[in-house]
N, C-alpha and C positions, 0 to 999 in steps of 0.2 A: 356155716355160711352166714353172711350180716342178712340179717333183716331188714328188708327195704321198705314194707308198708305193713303195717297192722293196723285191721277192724278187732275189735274184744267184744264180742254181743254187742253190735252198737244196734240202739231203739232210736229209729227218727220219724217225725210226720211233723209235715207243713202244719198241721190243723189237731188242737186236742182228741178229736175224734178220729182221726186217720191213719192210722200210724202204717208210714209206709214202707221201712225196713225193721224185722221185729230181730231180734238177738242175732244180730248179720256178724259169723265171725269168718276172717280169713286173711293169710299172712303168705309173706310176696318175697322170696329171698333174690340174690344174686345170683343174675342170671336165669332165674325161674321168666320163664313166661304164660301166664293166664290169660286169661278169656271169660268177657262175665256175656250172655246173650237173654235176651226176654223183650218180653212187647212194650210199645212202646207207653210210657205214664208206669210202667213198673218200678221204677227207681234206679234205674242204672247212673245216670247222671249225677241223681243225686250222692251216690258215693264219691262219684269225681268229685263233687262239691264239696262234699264233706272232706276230702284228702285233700285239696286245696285250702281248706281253713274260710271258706264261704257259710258254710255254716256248722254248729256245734250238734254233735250226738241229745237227746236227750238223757240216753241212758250208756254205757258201755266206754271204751276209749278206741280213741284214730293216733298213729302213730305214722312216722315217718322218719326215719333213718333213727328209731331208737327213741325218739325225741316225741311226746305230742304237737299236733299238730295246733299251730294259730297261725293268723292270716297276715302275721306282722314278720313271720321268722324267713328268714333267706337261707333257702334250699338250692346251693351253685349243683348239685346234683340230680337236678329234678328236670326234667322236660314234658312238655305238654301238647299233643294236638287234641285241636278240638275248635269248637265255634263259638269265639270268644264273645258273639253279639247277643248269647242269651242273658248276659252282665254283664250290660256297657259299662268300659272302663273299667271296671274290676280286675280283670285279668291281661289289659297292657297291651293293644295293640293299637297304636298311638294313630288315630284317625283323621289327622291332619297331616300328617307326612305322605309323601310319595314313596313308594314300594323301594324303591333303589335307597333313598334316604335313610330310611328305616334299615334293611341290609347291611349297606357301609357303617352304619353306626355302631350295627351290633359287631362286625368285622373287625373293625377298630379295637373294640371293649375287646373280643377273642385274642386278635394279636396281641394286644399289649401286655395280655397275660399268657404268651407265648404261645396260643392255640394258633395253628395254620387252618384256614379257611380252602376246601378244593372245589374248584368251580364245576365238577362232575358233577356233584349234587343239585346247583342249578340248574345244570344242565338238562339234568334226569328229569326234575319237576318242570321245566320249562316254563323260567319262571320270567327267561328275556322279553319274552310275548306282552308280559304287564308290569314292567320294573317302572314304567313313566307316570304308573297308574296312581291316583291316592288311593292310601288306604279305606279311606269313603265311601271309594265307588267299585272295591272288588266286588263280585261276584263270591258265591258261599265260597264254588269249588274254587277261585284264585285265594281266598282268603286261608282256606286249608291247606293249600302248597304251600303259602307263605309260615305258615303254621309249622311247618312239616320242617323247610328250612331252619328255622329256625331253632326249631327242636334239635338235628341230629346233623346241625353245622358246630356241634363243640360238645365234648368228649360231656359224657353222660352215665350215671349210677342207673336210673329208672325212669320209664317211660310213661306218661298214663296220658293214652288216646281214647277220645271219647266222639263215635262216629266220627272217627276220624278222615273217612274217603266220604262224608256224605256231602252230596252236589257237584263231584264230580263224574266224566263223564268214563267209561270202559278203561278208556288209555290213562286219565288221570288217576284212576284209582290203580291201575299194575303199575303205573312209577310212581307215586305215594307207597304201596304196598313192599316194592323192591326197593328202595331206598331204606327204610325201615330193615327189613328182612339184612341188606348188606351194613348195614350198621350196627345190628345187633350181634351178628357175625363175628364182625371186626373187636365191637366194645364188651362185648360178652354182659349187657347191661339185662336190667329189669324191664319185664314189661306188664304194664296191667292194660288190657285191650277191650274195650266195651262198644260196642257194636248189635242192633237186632241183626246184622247178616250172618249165619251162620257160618257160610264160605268163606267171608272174610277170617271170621275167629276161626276155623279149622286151620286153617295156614300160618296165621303168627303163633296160637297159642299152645303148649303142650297141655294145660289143662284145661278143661272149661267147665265153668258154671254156669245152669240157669236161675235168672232172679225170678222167680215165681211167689206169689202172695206171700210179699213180705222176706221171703227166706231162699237162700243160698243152696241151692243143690249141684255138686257133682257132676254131669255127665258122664256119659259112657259113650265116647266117638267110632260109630263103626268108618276108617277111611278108607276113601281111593285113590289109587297112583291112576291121573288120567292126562290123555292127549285130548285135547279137545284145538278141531279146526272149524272153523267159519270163513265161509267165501260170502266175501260181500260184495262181491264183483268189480270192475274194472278200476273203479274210483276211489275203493279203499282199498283193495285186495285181501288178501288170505291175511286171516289171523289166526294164528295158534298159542295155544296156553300149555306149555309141556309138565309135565310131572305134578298137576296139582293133587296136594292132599285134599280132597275134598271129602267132607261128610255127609253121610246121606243126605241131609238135607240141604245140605250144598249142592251136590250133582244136580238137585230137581229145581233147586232154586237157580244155580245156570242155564239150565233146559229151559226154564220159564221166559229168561232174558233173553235168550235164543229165537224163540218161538213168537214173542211178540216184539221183535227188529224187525224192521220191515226191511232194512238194507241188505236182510244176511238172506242170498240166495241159495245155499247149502251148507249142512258141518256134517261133523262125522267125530263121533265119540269114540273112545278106545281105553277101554276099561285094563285096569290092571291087577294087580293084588291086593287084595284085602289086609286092611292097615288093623289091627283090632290092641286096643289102647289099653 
């Protein structure tokens, strides 16, 4: 299987005294999908950064399609979500344009190089609501849809989402999530998934790691096949989430969101089989 991203012991910190990923090693094949989770200032990010060519290893190698990685090289293979405003301009999303502009542009660049563009996928993210919009004035979660578009409107090796649903609201984060989820399907592509929500990374990822002080561990995911409904009465209606793989620490971190909505007037969980990984 081709190798989509390699870490080799990478040693990195902002600051001589800090070092905040110590001998991080882990490699990412076709169609593998991962999941890194850990609190937040852990260093999750910063590997996105580092696998973008933002910044350099101190010590170890970052590779990508075989190739190390610099910030100068064109990866047609690469897709990205994530929140391009923690490095303005770095990472391209051109903040003087209107939402629609932006789109049609990249459509264009897709067609010409024979990629068909399906309006489903708009559709999915609901993206019609701010296509008039600048890019200026989105919002985190319309900037992440737009992200998202972007990423998996044209045929794709490897993903690397980095809190890729954060600022979105329930609904925006299951069509971000199932967009994803049918694209990966279809393209049988890479995905490296970094996220603190557990939930989320139980669902995309087959494997997962926690980044804890400095270093890369493993998990061991106890899952569940679960039903979960919410009535939030007459205004929103019933919502249900069917067959989620959830992790322990998913189910309780659902329960939690459950529990302090105030719109939700009853749910009802329906536990299934034990998923054991």
């Amino acid at each position: 299987m081709v190798s989509l991203l390699e870490l080799d012991r990478v040693t990195f910190g902002y600051k001589a005294d800090n070092t905040l990923l110590k001998h991080v090693s882990l490699n990412l094949r076709q169609g593998e999908s991962v999941g890194i989770v850990g609190d937040n200032g852990s260093g999750k990010s910063t590997i996105i950064k580092l696998l973008l060519g933002l910044h350099h290893p101190i010590d170890g190698g970052v590779k990508l399609f075989n190739e190390e990685v610099t910030w100068n090289n064109h990866y047609p293979g690469l897709s990205y979500i994530g929140d391009p405003s923690y490095n303005p301009g770095e990472l391209g999303l051109p903040t003087g344009f209107l939402v629609s502009e932006v789109m049609d542009t990249f459509k264009l660049i897709w067609e010409t190089n024979g990629i068909s563009c399906s309006d489903s996928l708009e559709d999915c993210l609901e993206i019609q609501s701010f296509r008039n919009t600048r890019v200026s004035q989105l919002s985190k979660g319309q900037r992440m849809r737009l992200m998202a578009f972007l990423a998996l409107s044209k045929p794709t090796d490897l993903l690397l989402a980095d809190e890729a649903t954060e600022g979105l609201d329930r609904d925006g984060k299951s069509a971000v999530l199932s967009a994803v989820q049918e694209a990966a399907r279809k393209q049988k592509f890479g995905i490296l998934w970094i996220s603190h929500r557990r939930d989320e990374v139980a669902l995309i990822a087959q494997k997962v790691y926690e980044l804890k002080n400095g270093s890369l561990k493993q998990q061991k995911m106890t899952r569940f096949n679960c039903q979960i409904t919410t009535n939030h009465g007459s205004s929103k209606g019933e919502n249900k989430s069917q067959n989620r793989k959830l992790c322990r620490e998913g189910v309780f971190q659902a329960l939690g969101e459950i529990l302090t909505d105030a719109s939700v007037l009853d749910f009802t969980i329906q536990g299934g089989q034990d998923l054991e990984e």
